[in-house]
TORVEX-189631 format. One record per atom (N, C-alpha, C, CB): residue number from 1; atom name; x, y, z. Coordinates in nm, 2 decimals, padded with zeros to 4 digits. Each point is the difference from the previous one (the first is absolute). Last residue first. Glycine has a CB too. Layout:
VODO     i   at       px       py       pz
VODO   NUM   CA        X        Y        Z
...
***
This chain:
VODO     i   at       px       py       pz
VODO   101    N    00.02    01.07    00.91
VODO   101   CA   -00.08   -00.15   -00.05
VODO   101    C   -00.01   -00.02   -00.16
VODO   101   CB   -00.17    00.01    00.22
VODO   100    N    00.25    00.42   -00.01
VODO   100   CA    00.11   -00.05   -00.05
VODO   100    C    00.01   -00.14    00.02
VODO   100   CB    00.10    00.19    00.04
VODO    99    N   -00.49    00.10   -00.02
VODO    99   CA    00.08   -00.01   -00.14
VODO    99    C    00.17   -00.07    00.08
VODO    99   CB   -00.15    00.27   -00.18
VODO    98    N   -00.16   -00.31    00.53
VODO    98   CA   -00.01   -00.04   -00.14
VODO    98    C    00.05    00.02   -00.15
VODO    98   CB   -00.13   -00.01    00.15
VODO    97    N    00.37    00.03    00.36
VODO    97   CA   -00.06    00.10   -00.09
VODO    97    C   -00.10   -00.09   -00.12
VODO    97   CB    00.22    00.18    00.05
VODO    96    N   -00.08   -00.41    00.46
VODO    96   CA    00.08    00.04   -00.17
VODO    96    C   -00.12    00.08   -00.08
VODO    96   CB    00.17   -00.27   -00.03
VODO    95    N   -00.24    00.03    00.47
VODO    95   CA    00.12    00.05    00.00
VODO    95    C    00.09    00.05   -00.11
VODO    95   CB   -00.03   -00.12    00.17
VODO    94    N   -00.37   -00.17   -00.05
VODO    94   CA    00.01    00.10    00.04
VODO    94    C    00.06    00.06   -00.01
VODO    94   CB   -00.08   -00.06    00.06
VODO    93    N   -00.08   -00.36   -00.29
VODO    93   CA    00.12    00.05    00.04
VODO    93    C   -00.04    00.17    00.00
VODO    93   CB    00.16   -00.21   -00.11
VODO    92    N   -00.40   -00.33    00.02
VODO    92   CA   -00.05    00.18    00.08
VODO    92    C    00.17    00.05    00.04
VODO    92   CB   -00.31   -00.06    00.19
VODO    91    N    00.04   -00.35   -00.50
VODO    91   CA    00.12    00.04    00.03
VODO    91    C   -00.01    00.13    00.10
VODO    91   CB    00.08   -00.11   -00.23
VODO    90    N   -00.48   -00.28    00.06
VODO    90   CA    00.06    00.13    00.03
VODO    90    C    00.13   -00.02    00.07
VODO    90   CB   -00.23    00.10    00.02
VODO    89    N   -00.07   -00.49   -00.33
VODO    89   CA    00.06    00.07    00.15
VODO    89    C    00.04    00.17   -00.04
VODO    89   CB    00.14   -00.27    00.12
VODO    88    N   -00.26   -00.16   -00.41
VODO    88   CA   -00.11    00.11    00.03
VODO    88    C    00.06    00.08    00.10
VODO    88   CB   -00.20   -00.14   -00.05
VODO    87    N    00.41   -00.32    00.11
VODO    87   CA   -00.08    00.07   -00.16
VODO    87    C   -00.08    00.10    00.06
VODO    87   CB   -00.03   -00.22   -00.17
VODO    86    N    00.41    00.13    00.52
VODO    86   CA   -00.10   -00.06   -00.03
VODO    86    C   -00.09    00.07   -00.15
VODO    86   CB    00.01   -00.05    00.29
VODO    85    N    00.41    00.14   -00.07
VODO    85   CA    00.06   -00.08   -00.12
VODO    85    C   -00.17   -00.05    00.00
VODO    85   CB    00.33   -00.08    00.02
VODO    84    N   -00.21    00.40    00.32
VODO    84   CA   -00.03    00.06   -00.15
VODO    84    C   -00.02   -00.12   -00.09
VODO    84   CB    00.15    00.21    00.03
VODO    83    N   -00.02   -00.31    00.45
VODO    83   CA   -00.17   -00.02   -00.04
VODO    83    C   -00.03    00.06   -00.13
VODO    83   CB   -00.06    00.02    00.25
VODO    82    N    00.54   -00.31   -00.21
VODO    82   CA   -00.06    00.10    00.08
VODO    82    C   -00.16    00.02   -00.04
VODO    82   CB    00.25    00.11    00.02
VODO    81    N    00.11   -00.43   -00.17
VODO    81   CA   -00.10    00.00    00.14
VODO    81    C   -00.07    00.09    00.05
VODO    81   CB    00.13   -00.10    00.05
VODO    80    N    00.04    00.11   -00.61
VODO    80   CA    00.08   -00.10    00.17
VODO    80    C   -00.10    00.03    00.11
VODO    80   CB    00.28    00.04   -00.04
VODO    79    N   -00.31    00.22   -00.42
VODO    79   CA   -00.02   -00.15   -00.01
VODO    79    C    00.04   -00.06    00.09
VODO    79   CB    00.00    00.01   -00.19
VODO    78    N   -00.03    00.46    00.22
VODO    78   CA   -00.11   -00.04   -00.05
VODO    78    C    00.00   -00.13   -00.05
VODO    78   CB   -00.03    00.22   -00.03
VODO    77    N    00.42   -00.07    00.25
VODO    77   CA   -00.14    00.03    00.08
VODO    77    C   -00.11    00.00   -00.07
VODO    77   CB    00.09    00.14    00.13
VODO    76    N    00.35   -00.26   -00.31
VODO    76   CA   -00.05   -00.04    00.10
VODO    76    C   -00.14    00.02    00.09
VODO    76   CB    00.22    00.00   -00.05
VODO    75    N   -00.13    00.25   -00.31
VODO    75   CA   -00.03   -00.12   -00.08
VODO    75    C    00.02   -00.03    00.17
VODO    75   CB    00.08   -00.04   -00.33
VODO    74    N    00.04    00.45    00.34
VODO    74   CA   -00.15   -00.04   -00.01
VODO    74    C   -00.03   -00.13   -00.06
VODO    74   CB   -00.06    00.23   -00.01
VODO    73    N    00.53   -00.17    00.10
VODO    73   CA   -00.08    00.00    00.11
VODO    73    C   -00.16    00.01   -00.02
VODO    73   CB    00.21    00.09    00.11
VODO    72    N    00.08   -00.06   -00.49
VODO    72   CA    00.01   -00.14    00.06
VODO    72    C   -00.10    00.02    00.19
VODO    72   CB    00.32   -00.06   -00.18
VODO    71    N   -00.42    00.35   -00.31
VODO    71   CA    00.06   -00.03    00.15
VODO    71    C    00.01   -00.13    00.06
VODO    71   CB   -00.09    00.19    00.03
VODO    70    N   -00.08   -00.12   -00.49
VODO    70   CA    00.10    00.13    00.02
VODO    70    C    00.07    00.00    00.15
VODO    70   CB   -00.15    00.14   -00.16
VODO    69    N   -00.16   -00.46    00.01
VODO    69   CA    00.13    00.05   -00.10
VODO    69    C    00.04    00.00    00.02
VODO    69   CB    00.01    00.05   -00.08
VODO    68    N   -00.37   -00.07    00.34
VODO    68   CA    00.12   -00.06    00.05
VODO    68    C    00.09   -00.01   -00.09
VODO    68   CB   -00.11   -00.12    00.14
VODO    67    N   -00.25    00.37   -00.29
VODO    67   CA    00.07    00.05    00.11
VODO    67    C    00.10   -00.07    00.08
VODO    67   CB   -00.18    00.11   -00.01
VODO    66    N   -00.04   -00.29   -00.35
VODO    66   CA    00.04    00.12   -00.08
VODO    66    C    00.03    00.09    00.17
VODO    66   CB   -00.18   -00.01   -00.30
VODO    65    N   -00.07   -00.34    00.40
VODO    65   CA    00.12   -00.07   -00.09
VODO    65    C    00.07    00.10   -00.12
VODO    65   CB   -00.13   -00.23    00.03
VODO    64    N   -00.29    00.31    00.27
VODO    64   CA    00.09   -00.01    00.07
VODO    64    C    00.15    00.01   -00.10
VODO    64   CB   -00.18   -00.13    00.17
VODO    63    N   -00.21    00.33   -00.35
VODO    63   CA   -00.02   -00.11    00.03
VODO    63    C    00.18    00.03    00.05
VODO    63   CB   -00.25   -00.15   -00.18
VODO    62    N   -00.08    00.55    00.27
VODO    62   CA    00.10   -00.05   -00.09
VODO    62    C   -00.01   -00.18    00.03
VODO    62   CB    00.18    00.25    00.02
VODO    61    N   -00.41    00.33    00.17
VODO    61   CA   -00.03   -00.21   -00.04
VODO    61    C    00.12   -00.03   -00.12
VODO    61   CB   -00.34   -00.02   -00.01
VODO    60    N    00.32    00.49    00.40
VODO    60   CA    00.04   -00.11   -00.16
VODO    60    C   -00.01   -00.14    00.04
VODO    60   CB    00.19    00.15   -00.13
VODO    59    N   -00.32    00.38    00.41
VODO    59   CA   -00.02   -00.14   -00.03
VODO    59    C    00.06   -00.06   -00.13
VODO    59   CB   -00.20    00.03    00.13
VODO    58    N    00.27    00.38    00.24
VODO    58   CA   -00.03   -00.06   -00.12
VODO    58    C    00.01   -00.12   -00.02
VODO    58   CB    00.06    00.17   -00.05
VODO    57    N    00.01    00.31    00.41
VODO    57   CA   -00.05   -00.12   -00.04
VODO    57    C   -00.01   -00.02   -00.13
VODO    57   CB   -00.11   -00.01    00.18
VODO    56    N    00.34    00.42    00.19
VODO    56   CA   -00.01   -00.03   -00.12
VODO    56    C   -00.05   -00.20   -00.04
VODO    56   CB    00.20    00.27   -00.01
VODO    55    N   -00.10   -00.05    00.41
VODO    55   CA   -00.17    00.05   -00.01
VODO    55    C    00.00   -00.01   -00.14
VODO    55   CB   -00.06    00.18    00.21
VODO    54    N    00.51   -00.28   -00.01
VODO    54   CA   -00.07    00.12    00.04
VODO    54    C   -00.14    00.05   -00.09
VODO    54   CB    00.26    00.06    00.08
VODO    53    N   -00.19   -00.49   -00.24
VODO    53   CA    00.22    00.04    00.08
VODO    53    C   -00.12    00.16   -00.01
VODO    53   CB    00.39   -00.17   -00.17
VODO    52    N   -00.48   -00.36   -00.02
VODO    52   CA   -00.06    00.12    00.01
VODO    52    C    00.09    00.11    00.07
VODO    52   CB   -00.21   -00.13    00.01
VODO    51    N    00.00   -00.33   -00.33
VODO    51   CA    00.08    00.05    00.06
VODO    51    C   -00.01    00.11    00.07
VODO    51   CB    00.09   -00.10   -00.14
VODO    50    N   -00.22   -00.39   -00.03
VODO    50   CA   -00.09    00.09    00.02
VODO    50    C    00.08    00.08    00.09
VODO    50   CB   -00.21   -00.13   -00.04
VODO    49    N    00.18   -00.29   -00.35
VODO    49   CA    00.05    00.09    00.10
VODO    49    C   -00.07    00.11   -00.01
VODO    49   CB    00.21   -00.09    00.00
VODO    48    N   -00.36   -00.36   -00.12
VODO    48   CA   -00.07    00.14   -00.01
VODO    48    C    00.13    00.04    00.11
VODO    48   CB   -00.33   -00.01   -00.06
VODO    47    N    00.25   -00.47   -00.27
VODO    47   CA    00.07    00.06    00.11
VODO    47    C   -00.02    00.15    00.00
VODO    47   CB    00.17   -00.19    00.01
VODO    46    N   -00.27   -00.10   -00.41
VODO    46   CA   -00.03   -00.11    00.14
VODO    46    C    00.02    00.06    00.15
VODO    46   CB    00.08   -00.19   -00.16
VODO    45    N   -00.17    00.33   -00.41
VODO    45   CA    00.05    00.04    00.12
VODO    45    C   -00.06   -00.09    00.11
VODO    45   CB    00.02    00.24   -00.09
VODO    44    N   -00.16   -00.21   -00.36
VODO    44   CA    00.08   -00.07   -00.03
VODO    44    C    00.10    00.00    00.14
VODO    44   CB   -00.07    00.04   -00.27
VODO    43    N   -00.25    00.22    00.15
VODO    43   CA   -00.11   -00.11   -00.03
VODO    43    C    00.10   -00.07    00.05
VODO    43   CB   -00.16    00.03   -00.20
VODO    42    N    00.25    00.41    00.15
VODO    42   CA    00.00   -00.08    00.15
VODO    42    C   -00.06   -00.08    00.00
VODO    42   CB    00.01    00.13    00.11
VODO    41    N    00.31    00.09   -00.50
VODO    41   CA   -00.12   -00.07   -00.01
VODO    41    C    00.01   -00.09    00.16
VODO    41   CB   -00.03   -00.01   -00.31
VODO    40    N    00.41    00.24    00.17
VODO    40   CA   -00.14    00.09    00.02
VODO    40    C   -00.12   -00.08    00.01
VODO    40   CB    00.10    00.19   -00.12
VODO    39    N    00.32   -00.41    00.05
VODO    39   CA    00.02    00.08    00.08
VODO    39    C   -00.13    00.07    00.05
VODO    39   CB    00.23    00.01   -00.09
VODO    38    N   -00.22   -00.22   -00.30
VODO    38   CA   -00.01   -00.11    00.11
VODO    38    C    00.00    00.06    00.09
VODO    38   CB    00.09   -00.16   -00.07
VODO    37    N    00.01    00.37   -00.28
VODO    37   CA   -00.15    00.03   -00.02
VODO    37    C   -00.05   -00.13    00.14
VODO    37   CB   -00.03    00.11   -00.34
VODO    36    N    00.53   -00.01    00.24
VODO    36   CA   -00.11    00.07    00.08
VODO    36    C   -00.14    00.01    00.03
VODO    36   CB    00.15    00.08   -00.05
VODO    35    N    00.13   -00.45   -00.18
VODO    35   CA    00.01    00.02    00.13
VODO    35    C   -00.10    00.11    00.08
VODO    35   CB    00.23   -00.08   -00.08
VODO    34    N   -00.27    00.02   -00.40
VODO    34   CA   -00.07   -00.06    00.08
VODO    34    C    00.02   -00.03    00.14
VODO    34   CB   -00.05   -00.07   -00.20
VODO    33    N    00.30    00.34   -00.08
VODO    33   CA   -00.15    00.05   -00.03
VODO    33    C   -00.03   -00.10    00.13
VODO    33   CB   -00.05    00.06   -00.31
VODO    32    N    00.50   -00.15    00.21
VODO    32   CA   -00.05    00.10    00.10
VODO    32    C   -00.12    00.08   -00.01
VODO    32   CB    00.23    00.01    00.03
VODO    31    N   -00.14   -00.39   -00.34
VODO    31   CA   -00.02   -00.03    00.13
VODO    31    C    00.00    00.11    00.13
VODO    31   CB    00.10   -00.19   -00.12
VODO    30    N   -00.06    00.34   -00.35
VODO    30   CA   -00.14   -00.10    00.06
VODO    30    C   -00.03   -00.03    00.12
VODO    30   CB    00.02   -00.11   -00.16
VODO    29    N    00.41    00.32    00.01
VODO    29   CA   -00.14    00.09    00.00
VODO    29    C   -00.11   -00.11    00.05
VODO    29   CB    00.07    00.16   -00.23
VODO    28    N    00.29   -00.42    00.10
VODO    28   CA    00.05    00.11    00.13
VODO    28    C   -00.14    00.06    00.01
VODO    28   CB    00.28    00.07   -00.05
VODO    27    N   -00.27   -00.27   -00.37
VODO    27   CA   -00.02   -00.14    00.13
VODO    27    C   -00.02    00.10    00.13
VODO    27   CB    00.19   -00.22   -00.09
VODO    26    N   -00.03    00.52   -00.22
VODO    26   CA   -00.13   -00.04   -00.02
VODO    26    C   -00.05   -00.10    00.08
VODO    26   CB    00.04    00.06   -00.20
VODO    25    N    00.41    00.00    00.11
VODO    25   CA   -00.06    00.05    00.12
VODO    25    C   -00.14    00.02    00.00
VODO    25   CB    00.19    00.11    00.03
VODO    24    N    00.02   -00.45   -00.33
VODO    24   CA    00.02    00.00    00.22
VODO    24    C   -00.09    00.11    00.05
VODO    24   CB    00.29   -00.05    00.04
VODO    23    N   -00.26    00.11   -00.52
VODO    23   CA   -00.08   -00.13    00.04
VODO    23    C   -00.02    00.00    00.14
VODO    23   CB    00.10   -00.14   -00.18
VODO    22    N    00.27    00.39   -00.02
VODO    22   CA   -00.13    00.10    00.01
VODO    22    C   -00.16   -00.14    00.03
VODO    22   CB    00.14    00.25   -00.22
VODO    21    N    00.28   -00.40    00.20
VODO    21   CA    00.03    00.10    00.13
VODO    21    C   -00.12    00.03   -00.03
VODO    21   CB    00.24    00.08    00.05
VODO    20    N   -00.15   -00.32   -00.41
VODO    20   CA   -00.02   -00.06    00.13
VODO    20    C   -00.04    00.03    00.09
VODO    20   CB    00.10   -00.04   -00.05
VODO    19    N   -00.01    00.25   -00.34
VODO    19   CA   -00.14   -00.01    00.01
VODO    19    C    00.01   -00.08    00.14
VODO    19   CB   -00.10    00.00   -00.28
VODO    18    N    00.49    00.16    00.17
VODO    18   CA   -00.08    00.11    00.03
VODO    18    C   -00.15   -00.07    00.01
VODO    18   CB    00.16    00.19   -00.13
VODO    17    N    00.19   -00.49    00.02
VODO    17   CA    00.01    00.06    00.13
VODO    17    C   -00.10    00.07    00.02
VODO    17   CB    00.20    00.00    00.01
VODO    16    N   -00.21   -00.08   -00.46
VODO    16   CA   -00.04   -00.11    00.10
VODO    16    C    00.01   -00.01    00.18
VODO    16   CB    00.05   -00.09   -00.22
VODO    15    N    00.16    00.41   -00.14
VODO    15   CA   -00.11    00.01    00.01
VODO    15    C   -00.10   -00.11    00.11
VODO    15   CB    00.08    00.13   -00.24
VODO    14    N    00.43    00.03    00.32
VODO    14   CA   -00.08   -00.08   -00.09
VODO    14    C   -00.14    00.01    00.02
VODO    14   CB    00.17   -00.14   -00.01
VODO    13    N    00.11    00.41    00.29
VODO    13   CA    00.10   -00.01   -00.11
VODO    13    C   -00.08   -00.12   -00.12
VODO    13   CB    00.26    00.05    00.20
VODO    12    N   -00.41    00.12    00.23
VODO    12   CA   -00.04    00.06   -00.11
VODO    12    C    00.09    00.00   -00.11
VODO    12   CB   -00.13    00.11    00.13
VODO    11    N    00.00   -00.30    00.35
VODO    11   CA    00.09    00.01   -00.10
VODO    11    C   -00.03    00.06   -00.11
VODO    11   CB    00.06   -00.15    00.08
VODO    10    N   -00.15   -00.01    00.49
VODO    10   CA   -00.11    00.07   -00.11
VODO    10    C    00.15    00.02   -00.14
VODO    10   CB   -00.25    00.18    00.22
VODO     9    N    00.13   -00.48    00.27
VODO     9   CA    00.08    00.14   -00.05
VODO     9    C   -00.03    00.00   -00.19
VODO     9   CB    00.25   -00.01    00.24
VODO     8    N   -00.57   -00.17    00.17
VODO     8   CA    00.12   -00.04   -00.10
VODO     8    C    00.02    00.16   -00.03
VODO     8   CB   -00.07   -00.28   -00.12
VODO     7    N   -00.03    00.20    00.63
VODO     7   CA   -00.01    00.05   -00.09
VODO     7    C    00.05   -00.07   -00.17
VODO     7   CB    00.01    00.15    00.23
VODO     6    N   -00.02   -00.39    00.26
VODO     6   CA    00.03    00.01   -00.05
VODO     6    C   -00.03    00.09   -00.16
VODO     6   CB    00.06   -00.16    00.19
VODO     5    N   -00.23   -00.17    00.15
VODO     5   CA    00.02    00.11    00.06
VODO     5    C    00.03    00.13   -00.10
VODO     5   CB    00.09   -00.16    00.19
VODO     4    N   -00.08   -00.35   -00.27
VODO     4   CA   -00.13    00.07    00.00
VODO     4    C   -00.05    00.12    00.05
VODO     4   CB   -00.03   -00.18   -00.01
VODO     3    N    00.48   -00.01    00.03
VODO     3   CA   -00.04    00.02   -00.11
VODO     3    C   -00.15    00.03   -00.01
VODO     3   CB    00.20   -00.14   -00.07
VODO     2    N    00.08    00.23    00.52
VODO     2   CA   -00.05   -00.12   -00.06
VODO     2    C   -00.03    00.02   -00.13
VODO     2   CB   -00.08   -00.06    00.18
VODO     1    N    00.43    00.37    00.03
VODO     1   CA   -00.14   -00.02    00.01
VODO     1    C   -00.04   -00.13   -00.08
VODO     1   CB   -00.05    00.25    00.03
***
């Protein structure tokens, strides 16, 4: 993995290691504070999937770029030619359970 990928590994054989590590993860904590509070906040959402599978429906606002993360094919379809990749748009996938969205 790339180095910015990459967990530090943690030591506890010197005290200065230990404060290190305990520094990072703190860094760590923060930033996954403010990822999620990004995640939930629909102020911050550009795209409304909208799912559904035998009469079961649901809606999630998310900003795109935390879903093309994770998927190379929803990153094509929400940043390449197609009509999802328009701002503000709707996703409509019929065919999948919402909890398992």
């Amino acid at each position: 993995l790339p180095t910015t990928y990459r967990r530090p590994v943690c030591s506890i054989m010197t005290s200065p290691s230990l404060q290190t590590c305990e520094y990072e993860q703190s860094i760590q904590t923060v930033q996954r504070d403010i990822l999620l509070d990004a995640l939930n906040n629909h102020l911050l959402s550009d795209v409304t999937f909208k799912v559904s599978d035998n009469g079961k429906q649901a809606e999630y606002e998310i900003n795109r770029v935390f879903v093309a993360l994770l998927s190379p094919v929803l990153k094509c379809m929400l940043y390449g030619n197609m009509k999802e990749s328009e701002l503000n748009g709707d996703v409509i996938i019929n065919d999948i359970q919402p909890q398992a969205f």
